[in-house]
C-alpha positions in Angstrom: 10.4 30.5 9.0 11.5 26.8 8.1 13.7 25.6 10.5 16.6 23.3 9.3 14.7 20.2 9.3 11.9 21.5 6.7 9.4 22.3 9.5 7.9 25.9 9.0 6.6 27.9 11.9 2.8 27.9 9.8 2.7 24.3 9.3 3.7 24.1 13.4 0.6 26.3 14.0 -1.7 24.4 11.6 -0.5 20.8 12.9 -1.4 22.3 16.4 -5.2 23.4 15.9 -6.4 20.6 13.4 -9.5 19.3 14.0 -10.4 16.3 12.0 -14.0 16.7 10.4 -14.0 12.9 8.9 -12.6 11.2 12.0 -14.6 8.8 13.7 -16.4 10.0 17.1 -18.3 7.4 18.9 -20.2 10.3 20.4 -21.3 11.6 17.4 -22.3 8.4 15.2 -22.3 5.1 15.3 -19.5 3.3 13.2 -21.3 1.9 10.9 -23.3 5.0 9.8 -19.8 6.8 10.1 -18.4 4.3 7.8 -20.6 4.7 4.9 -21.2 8.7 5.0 -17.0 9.3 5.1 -16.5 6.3 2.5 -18.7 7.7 0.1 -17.1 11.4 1.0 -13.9 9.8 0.3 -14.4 8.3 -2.6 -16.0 11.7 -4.0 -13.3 13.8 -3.3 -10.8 11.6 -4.2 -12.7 11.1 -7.7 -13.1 7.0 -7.5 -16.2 5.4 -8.6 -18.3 3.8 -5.8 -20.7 1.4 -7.8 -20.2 -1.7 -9.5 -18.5 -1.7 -12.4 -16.6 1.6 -12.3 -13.4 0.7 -11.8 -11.9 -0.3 -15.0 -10.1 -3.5 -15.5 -6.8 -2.8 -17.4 -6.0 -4.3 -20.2 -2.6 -7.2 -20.2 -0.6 -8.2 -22.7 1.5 -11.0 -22.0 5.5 -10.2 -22.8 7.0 -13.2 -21.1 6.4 -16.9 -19.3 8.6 -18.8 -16.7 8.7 -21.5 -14.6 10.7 -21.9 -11.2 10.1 -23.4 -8.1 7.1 -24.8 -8.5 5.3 -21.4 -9.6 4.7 -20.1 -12.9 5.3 -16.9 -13.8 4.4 -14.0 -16.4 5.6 -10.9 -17.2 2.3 -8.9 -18.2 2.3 -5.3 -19.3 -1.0 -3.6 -18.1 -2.7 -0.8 -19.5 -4.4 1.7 -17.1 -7.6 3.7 -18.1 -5.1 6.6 -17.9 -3.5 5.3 -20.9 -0.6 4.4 -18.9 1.1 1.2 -19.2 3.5 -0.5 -16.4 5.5 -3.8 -16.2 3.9 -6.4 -13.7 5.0 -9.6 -12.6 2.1 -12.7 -11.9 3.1 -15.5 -9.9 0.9 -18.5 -9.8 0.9 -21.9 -8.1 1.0 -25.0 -9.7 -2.5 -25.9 -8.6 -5.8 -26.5 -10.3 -7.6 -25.7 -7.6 -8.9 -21.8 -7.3 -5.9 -19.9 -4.9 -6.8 -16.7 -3.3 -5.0 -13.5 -4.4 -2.4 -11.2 -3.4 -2.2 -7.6 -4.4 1.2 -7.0 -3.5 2.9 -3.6 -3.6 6.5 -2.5 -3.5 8.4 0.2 -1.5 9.6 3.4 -2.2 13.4 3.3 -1.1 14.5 5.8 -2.9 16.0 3.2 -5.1 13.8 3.3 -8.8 15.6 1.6 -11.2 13.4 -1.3 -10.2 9.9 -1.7 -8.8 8.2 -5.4 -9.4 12.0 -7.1 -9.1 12.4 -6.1 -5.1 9.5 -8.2 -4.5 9.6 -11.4 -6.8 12.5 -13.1 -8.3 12.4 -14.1 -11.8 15.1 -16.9 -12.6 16.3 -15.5 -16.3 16.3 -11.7 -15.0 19.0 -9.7 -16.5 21.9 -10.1 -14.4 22.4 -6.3 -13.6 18.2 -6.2 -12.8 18.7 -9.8 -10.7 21.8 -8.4 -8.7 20.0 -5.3 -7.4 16.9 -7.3 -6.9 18.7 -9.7 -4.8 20.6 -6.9 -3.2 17.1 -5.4 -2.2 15.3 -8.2 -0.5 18.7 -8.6 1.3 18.5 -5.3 2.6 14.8 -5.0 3.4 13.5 -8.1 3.2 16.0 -10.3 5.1 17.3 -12.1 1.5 13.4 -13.3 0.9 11.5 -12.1 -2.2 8.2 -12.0 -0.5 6.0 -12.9 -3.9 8.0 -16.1 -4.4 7.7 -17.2 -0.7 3.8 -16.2 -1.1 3.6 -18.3 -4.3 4.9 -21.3 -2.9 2.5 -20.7 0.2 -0.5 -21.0 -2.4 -1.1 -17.6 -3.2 -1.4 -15.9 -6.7 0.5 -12.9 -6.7 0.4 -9.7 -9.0 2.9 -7.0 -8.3 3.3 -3.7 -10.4 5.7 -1.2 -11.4 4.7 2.0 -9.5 4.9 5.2 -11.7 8.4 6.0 -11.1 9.9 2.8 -10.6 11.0 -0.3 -12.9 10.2 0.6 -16.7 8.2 3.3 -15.5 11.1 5.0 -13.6 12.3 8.7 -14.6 14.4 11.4 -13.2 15.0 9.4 -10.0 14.2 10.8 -6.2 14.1 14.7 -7.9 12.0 13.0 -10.5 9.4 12.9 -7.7 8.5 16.4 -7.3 8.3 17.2 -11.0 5.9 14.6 -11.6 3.9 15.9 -8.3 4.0 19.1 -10.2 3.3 17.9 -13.8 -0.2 16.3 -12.2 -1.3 19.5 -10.4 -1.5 21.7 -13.3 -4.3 19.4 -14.2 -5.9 19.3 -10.7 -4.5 15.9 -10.1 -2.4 14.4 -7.4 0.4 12.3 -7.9 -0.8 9.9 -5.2 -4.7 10.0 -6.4 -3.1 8.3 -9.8 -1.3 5.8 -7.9 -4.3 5.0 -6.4 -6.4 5.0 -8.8 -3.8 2.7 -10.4 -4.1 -0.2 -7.6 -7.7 -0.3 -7.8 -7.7 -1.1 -11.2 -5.1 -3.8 -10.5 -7.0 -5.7 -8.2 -9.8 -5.6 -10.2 -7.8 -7.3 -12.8 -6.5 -9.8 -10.3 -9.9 -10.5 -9.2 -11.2 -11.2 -13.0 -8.2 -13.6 -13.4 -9.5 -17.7 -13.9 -8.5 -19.7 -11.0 -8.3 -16.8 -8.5 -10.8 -16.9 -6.0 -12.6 -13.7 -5.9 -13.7 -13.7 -3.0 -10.2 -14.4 -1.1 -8.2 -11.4 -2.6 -5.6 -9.4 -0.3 -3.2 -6.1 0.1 0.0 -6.5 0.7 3.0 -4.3 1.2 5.2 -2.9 3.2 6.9 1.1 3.6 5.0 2.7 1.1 3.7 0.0 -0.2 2.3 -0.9 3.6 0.5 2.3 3.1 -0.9 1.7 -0.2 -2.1 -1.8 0.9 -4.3 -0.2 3.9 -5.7 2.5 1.3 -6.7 -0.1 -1.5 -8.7 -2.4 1.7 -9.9 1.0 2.8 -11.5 1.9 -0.3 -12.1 -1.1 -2.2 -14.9 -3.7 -1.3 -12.6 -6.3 -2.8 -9.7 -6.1 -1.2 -11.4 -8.6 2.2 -7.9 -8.4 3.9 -4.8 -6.4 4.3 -1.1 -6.9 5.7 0.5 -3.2 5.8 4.3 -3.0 7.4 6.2 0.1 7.9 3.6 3.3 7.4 1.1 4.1 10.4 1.4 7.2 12.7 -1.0 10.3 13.0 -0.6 13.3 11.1 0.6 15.5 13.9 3.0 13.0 15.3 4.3 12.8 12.2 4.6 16.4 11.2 7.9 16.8 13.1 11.2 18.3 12.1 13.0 15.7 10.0 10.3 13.7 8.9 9.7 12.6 5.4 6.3 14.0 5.0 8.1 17.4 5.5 10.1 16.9 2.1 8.3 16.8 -0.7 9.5 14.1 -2.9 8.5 10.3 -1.4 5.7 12.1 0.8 3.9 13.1 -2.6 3.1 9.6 -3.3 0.9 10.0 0.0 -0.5 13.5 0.1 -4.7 13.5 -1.4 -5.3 17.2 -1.6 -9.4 16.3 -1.2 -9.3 14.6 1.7 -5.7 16.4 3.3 -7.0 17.8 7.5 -10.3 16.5 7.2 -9.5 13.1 8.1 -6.2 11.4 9.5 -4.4 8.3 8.9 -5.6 6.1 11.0 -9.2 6.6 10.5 -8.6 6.8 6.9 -7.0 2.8 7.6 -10.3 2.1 9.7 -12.2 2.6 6.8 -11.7 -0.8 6.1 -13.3 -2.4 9.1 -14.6 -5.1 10.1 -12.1 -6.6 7.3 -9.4 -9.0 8.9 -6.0 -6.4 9.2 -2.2 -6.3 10.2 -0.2 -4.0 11.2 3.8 -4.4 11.8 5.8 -1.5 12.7 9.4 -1.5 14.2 9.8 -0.2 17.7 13.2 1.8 16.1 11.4 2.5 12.7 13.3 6.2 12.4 10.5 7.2 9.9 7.9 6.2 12.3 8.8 6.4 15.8 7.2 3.6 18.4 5.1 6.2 20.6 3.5 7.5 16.7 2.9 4.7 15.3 0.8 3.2 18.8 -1.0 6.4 18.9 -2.2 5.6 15.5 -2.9 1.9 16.2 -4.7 2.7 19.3 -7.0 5.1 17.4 -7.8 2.0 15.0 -8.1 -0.3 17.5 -11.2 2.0 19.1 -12.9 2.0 15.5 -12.6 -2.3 15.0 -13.6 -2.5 18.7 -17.3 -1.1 18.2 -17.4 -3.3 14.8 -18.9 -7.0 15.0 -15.7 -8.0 14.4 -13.4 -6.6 17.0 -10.8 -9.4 16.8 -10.0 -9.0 13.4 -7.6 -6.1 13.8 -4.1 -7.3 14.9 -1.3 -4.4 15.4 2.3 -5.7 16.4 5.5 -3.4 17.5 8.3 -5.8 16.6 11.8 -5.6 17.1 14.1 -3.6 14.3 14.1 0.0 12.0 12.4 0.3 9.0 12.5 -3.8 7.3 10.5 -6.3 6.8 12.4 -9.4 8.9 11.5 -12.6 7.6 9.4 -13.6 10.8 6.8 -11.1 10.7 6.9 -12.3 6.6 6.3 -15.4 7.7 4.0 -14.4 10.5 1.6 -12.6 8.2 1.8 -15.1 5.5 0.1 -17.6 8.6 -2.1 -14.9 9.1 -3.5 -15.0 5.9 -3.7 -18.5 5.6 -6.4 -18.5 9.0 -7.9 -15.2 7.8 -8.5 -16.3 4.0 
């Protein structure tokens, strides 16, 4: 039976018995031995290269230039070794000096007719495109657009349309579950392309002259919180992560009601190779020692304060037998599901110390 809610009595019974496999058990390894078997696991069954060199670079063709406030900006369109192609936005600071690099990813929202635009302000955006942009930040992102704030901080900033948002968007929230579908005929999961996708971003980001490659970032918040932990998880590059919005267990958050009971936005989440044997939080720990931060609002309705500090707690064990035990910082902050200016401007200070 599935209960009104979208919680089945079978999914009850597996959330109940699930034993991790992948976790990390401090009485069965030691963290750094646990760290590069599971990596390596991951990275198998999730079909992403683990050597040098095998994550493509996409390709950019520049569509547009700007400058405002000090930044300038370009409208790139990159081209995935998929043979997609998505709109980005690149903000750069007026600087001659190398800047260190922000991967920085968008939310879901169910809101699609734009993707890069809820995150950086472009001054000669269409007025129907700057209107919702504007409208966006206002609703999530207390009026900020968090690229141009990070630009004018010093950062470079690359943000990209998601497939299913901005000129990539489709069918709308349905839209979700057909392209979930579309990719499974072929073996494929609609959140293995996405990230697949940001890897090869960041690997163009870190190619770019005057960014420091060695000082590159992850940086989102909702869904894009959870694709900014994955990307520091897997990739080597990525030496620091701010994620908002998207931490909890599995079984905390297999409840009636929740999102990931739905379908639609929880297919942007759900890798079928890696699905029981390991859970979110030690999926995020992958990434340690690396300097990470966590917000997550104590009234967050899609991830409820006693989840989400389960899930930080089970990180914070994994940093705390690294060399670098200090370097994870978790924060429940006041509010529901945004991103309030302070903790922007709180992790933006963050990265200036960590970077």
């Amino acid at each position: 039976m599935i209960d009104g809610e979208n919680m089945s009595d079978l999914a009850k019974r597996l959330r109940d018995k699930k034993a991790f496999a992948w976790n990390f058990d401090p009485a069965v390894s030691d963290v750094a031995t646990w760290q590069r078997t599971t990596l390596a696991a991951v990275r198998n069954a999730l079909g992403i290269g683990i050597g040098i060199g095998t994550i493509a670079t996409p390709s950019a063709t520049p569509l547009a230039e700007w400058e405002d406030d000090g930044s300038f900006g370009q409208h790139l369109q990159l081209g995935f070794s998929n043979g997609e192609t998505a709109d980005a936005y690149l903000l750069r600071p007026s600087t001659k000096h190398p800047t260190p690099g922000i991967l920085l990813f968008h939310d879901h929202g169910s809101f699609f007719s734009i993707g890069r635009q809820k995150l950086i302000r472009r001054p000669d955006e269409p007025l129907e495109t700057a209107a919702q942009s504007n409208e966006w930040a206002t609703r999530l992102y207390g009026g900020q657009h968090v690229g141009n704030v990070l630009a004018r901080r010093g950062y470079s900033v690359l943000c990209v349309d998601t497939l299913g948002w901005g000129g990539r968007s489709g069918t709308g929230y349905e839209g979700q579950q057909a392209l979930a579908a579309n990719l499974l005929q072929f073996g494929q999961s609609l959140a293995g392309v996405v990230l697949q996708e940001d890897l090869e971003a960041l690997a163009f980001l870190k190619q770019l002259d005057g960014v420091d490659p060695e000082r590159l970032a992850s940086f989102g918040f909702s869904m894009g919180g959870a694709r900014a932990w994955q990307v520091a998880a897997l990739s080597p590059d990525a030496k620091a992560c701010v994620s908002g919005g998207w931490m909890g267990t599995l079984s905390g958050l297999m409840q009636s009601g929740s999102n990931q009971l739905r379908g639609q936005s929880a297919f942007y989440m759900l890798h079928p190779g890696i699905a029981g044997r390991i859970d979110y939080p030690h999926l995020a720990a992958l990434a340690a020692p690396k300097p990470a931060l966590f917000f997550s609002g104590r009234d967050d309705r899609h991830f409820p304060e006693a989840i989400a500090t389960d899930a930080f707690r089970q990180m914070r064990m994994i940093w705390d037998t690294t060399d670098a035990p200090n370097a994870l910082h978790t924060r429940m902050v006041p509010g529901g599901h945004v991103f309030a200016v302070q903790q922007q401007d709180d992790a933006i200070d963050w990265l200036d110390r960590v970077l």
